[in-house]
Backbone as XML, in Angstrom:
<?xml version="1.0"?>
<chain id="A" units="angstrom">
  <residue number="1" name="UNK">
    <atom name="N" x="0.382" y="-4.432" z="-14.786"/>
    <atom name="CA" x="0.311" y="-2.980" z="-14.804"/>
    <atom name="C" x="1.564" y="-2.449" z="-15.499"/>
  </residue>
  <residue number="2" name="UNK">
    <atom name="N" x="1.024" y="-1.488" z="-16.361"/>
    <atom name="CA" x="2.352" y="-0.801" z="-17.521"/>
    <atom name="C" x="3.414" y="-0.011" z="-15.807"/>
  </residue>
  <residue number="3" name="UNK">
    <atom name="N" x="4.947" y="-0.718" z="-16.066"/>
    <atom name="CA" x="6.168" y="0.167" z="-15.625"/>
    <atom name="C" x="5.599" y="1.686" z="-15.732"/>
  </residue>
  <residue number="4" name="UNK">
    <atom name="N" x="5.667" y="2.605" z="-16.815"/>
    <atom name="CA" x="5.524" y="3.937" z="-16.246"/>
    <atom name="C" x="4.335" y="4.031" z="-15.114"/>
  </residue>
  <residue number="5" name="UNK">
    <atom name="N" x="3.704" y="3.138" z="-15.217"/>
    <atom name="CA" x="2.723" y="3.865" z="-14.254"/>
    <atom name="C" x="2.706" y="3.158" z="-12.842"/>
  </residue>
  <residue number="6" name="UNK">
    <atom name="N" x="3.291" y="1.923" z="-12.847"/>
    <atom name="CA" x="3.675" y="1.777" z="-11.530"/>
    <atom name="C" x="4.324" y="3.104" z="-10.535"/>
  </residue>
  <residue number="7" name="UNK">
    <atom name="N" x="5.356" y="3.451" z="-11.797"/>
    <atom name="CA" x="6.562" y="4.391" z="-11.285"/>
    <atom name="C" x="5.947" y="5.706" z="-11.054"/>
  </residue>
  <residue number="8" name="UNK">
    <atom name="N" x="4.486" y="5.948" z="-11.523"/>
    <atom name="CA" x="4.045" y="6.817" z="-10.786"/>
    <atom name="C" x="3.143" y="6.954" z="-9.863"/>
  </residue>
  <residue number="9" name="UNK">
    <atom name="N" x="2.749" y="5.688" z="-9.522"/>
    <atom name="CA" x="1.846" y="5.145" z="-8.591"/>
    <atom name="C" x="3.275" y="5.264" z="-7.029"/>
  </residue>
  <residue number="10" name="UNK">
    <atom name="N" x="4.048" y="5.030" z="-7.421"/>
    <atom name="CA" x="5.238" y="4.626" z="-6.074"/>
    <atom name="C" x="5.622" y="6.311" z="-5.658"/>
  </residue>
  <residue number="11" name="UNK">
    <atom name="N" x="5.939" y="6.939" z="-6.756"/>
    <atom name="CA" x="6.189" y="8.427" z="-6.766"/>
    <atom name="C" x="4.999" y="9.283" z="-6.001"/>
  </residue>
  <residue number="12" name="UNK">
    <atom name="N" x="4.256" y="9.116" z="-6.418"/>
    <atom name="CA" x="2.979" y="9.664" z="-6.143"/>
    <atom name="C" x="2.480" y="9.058" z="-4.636"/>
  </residue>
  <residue number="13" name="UNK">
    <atom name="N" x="3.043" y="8.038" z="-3.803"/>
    <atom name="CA" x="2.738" y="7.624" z="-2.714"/>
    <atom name="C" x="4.044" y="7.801" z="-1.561"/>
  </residue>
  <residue number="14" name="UNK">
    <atom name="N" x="5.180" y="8.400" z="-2.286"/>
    <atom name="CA" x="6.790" y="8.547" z="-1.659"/>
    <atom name="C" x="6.431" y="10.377" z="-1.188"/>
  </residue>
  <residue number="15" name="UNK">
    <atom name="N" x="5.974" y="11.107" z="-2.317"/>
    <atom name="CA" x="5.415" y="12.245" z="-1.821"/>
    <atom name="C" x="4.550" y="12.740" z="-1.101"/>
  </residue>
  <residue number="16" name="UNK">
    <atom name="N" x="3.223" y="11.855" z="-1.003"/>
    <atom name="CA" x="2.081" y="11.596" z="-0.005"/>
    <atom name="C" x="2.926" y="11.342" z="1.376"/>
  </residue>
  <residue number="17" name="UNK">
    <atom name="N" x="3.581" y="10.835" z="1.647"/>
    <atom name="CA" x="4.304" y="10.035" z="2.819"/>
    <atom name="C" x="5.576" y="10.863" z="3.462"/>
  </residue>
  <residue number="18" name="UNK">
    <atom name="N" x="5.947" y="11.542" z="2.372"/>
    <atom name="CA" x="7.062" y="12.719" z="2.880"/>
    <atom name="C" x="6.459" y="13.367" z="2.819"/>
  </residue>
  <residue number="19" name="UNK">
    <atom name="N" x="5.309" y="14.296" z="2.757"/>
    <atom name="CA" x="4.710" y="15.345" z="2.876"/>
    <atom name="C" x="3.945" y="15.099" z="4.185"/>
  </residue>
  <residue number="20" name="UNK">
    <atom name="N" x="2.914" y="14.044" z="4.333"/>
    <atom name="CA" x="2.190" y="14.148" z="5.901"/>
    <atom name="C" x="2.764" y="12.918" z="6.612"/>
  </residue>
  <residue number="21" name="UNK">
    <atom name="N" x="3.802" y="11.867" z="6.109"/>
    <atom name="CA" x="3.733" y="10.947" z="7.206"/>
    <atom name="C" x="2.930" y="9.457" z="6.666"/>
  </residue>
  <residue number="22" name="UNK">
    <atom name="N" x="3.672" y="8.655" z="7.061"/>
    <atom name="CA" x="3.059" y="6.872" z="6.781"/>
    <atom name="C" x="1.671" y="6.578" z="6.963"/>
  </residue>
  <residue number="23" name="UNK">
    <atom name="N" x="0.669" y="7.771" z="7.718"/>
    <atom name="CA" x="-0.834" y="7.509" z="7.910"/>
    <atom name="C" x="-1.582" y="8.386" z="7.023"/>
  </residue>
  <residue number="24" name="UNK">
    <atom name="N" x="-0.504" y="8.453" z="5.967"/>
    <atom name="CA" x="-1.674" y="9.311" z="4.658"/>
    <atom name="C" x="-2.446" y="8.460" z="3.942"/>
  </residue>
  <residue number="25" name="UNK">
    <atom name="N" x="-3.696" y="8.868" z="3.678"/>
    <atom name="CA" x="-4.502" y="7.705" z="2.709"/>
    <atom name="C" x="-4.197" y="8.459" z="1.150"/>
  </residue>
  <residue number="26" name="UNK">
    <atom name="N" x="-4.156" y="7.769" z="0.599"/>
    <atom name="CA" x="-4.444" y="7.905" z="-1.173"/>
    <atom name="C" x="-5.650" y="7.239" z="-1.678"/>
  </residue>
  <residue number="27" name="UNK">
    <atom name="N" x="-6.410" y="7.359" z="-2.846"/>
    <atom name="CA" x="-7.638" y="7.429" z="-3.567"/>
    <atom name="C" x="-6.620" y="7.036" z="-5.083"/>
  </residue>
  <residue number="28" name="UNK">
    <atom name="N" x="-7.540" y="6.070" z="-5.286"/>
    <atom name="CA" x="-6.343" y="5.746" z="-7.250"/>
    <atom name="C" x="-6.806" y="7.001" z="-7.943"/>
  </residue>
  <residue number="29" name="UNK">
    <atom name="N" x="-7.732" y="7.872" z="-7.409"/>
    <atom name="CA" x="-7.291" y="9.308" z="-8.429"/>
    <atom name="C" x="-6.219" y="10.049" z="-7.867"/>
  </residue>
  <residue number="30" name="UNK">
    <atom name="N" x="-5.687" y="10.063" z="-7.226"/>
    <atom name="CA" x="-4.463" y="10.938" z="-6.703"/>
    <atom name="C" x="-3.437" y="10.456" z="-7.918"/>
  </residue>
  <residue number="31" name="UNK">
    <atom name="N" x="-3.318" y="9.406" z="-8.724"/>
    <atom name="CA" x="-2.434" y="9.280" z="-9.557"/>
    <atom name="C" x="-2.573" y="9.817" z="-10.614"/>
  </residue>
  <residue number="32" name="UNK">
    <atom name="N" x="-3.791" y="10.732" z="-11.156"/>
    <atom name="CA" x="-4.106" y="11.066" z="-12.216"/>
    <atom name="C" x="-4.550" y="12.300" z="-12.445"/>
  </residue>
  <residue number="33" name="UNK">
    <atom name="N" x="-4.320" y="13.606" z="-13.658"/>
    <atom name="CA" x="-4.854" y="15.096" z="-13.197"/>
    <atom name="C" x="-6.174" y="14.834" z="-13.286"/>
  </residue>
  <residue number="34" name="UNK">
    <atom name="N" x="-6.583" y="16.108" z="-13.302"/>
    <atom name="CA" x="-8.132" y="16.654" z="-12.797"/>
    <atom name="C" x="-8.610" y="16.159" z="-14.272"/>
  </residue>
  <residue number="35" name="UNK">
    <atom name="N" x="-8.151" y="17.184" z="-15.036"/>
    <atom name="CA" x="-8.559" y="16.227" z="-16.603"/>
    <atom name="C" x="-7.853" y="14.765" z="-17.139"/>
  </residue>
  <residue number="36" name="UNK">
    <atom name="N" x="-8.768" y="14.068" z="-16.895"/>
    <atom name="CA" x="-7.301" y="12.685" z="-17.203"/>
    <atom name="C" x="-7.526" y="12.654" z="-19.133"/>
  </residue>
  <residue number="37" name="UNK">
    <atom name="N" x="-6.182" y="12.602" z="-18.680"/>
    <atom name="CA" x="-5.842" y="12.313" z="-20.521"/>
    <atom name="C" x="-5.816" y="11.503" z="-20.780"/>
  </residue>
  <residue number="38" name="UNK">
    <atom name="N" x="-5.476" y="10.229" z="-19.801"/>
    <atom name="CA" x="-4.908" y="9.082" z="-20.378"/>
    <atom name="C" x="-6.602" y="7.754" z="-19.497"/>
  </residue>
  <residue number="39" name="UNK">
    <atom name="N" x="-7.485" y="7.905" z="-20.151"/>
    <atom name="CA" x="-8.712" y="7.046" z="-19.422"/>
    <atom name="C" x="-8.224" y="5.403" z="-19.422"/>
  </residue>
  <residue number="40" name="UNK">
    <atom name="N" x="-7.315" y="4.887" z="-20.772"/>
    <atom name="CA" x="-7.018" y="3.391" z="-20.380"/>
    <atom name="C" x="-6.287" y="2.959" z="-19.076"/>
  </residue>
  <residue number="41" name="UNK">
    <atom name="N" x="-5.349" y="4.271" z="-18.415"/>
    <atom name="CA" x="-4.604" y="4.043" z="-17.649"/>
    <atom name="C" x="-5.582" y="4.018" z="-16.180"/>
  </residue>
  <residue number="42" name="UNK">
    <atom name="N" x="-6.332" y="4.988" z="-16.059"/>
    <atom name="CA" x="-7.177" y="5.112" z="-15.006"/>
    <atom name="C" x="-7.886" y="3.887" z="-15.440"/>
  </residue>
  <residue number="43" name="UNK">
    <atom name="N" x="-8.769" y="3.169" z="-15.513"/>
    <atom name="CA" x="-9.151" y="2.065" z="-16.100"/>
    <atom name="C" x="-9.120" y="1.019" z="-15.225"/>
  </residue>
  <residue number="44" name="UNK">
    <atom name="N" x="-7.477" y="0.444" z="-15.934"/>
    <atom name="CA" x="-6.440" y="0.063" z="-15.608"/>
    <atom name="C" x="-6.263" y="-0.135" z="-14.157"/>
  </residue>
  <residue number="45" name="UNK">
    <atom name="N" x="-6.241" y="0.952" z="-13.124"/>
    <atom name="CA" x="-5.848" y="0.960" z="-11.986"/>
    <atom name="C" x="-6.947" y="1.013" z="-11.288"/>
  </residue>
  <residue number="46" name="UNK">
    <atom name="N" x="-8.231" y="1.458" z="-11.716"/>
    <atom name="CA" x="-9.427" y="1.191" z="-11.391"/>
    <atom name="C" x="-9.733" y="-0.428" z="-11.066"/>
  </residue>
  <residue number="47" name="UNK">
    <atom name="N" x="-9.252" y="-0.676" z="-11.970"/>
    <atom name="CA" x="-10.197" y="-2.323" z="-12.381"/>
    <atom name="C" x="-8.826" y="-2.850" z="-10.645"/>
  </residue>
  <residue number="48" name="UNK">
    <atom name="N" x="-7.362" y="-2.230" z="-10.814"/>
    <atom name="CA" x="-6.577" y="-3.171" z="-9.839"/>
    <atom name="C" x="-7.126" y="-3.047" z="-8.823"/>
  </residue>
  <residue number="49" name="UNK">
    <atom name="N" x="-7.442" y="-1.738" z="-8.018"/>
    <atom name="CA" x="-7.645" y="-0.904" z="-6.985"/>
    <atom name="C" x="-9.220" y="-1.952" z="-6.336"/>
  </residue>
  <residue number="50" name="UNK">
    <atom name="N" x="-9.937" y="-1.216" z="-7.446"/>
    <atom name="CA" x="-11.381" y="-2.216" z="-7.258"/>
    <atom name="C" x="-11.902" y="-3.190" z="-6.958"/>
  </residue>
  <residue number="51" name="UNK">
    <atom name="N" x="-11.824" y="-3.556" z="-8.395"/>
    <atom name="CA" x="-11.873" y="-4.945" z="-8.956"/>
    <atom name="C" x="-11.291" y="-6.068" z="-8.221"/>
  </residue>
  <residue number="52" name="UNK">
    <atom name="N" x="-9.948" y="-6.216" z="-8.760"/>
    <atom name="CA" x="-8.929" y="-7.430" z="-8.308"/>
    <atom name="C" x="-8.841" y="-7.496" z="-7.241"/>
  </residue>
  <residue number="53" name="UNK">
    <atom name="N" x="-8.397" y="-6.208" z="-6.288"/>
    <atom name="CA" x="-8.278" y="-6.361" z="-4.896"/>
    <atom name="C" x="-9.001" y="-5.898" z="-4.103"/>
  </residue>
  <residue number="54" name="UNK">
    <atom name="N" x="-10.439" y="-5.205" z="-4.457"/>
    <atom name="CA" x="-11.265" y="-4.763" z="-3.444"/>
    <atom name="C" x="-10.751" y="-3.952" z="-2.268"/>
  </residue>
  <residue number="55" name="UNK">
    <atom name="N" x="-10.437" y="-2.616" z="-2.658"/>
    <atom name="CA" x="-9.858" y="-1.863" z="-1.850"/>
    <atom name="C" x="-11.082" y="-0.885" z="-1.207"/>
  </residue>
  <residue number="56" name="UNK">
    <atom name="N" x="-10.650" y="-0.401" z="-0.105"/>
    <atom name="CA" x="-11.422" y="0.825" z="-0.120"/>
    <atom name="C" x="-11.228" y="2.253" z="-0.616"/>
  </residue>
  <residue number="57" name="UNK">
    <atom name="N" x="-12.355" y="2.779" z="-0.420"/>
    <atom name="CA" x="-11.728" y="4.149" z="-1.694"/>
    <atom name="C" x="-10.240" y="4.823" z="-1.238"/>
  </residue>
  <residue number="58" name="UNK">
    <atom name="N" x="-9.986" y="5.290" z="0.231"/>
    <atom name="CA" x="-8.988" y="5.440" z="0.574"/>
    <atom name="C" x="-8.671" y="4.342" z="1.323"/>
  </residue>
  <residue number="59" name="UNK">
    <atom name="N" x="-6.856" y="3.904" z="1.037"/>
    <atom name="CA" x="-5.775" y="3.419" z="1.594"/>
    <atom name="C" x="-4.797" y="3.910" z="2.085"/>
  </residue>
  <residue number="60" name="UNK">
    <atom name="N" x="-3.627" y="3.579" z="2.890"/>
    <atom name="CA" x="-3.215" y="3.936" z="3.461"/>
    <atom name="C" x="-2.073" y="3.934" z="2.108"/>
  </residue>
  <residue number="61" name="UNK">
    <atom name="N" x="-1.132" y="5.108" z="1.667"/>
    <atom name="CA" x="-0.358" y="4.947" z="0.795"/>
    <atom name="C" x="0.820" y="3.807" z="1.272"/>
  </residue>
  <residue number="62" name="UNK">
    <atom name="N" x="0.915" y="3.647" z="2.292"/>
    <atom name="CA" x="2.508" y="3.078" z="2.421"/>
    <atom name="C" x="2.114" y="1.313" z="1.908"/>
  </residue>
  <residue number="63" name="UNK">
    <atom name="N" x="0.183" y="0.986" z="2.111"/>
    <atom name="CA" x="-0.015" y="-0.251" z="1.826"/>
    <atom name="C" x="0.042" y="-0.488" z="0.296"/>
  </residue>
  <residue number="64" name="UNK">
    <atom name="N" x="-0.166" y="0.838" z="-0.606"/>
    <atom name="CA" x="-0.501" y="0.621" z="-1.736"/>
    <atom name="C" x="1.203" y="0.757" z="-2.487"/>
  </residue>
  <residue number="65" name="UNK">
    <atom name="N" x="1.569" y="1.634" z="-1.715"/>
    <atom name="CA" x="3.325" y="1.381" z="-1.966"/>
    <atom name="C" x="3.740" y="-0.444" z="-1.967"/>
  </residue>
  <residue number="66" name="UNK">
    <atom name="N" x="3.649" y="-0.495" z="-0.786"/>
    <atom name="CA" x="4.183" y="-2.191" z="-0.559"/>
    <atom name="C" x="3.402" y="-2.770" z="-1.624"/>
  </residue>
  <residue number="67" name="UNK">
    <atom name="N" x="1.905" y="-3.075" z="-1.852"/>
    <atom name="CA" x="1.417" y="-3.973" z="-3.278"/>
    <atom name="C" x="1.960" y="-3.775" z="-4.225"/>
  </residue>
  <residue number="68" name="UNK">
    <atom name="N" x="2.393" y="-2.520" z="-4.811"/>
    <atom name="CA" x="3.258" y="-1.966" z="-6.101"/>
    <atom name="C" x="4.452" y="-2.759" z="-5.735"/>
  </residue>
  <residue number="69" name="UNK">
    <atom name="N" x="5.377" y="-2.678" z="-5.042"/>
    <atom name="CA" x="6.393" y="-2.952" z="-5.246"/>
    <atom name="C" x="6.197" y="-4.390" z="-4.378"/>
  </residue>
  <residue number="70" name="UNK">
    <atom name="N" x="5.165" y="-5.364" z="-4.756"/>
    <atom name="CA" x="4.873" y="-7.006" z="-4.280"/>
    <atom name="C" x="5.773" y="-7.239" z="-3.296"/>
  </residue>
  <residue number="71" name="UNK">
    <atom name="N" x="5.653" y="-6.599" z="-1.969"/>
    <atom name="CA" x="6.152" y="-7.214" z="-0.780"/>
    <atom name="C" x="4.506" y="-6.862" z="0.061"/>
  </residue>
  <residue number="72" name="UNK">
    <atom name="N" x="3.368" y="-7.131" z="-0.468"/>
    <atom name="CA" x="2.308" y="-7.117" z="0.516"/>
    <atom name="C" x="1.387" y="-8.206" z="-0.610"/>
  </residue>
</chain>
């Protein structure tokens, strides 16, 4: 997974978590606007989210924090 977008995958789950608390779920569209500009990137995190690891649609951000930064 491309660095910038880790770094906004971690950002985007540090604000989820300071805003309601460690039992917030995130959706891999929460990383991306309403119009996505960038479709390889959604893709991308689709295919991780999905695909590779068979997630459910919502996770708990602090789990998807820890996979980003490979201590889960």
């Amino acid at each position: 997974m491309q660095p910038d977008l880790r770094r906004t995958i971690l950002d985007v789950c540090d604000a989820k978590i300071a805003q309601k608390g460690d039992n917030v779920g995130v959706s891999f569209y929460a990383f991306f606007k309403t119009k996505n500009d960038t479709p390889d990137m959604l893709f991308e995190v689709a295919e991780w989210w999905i695909k590779t690891h068979q997630l459910d649609h919502l996770e708990k951000a602090v789990k998807i924090k820890a996979m980003i930064e490979g201590k889960q």
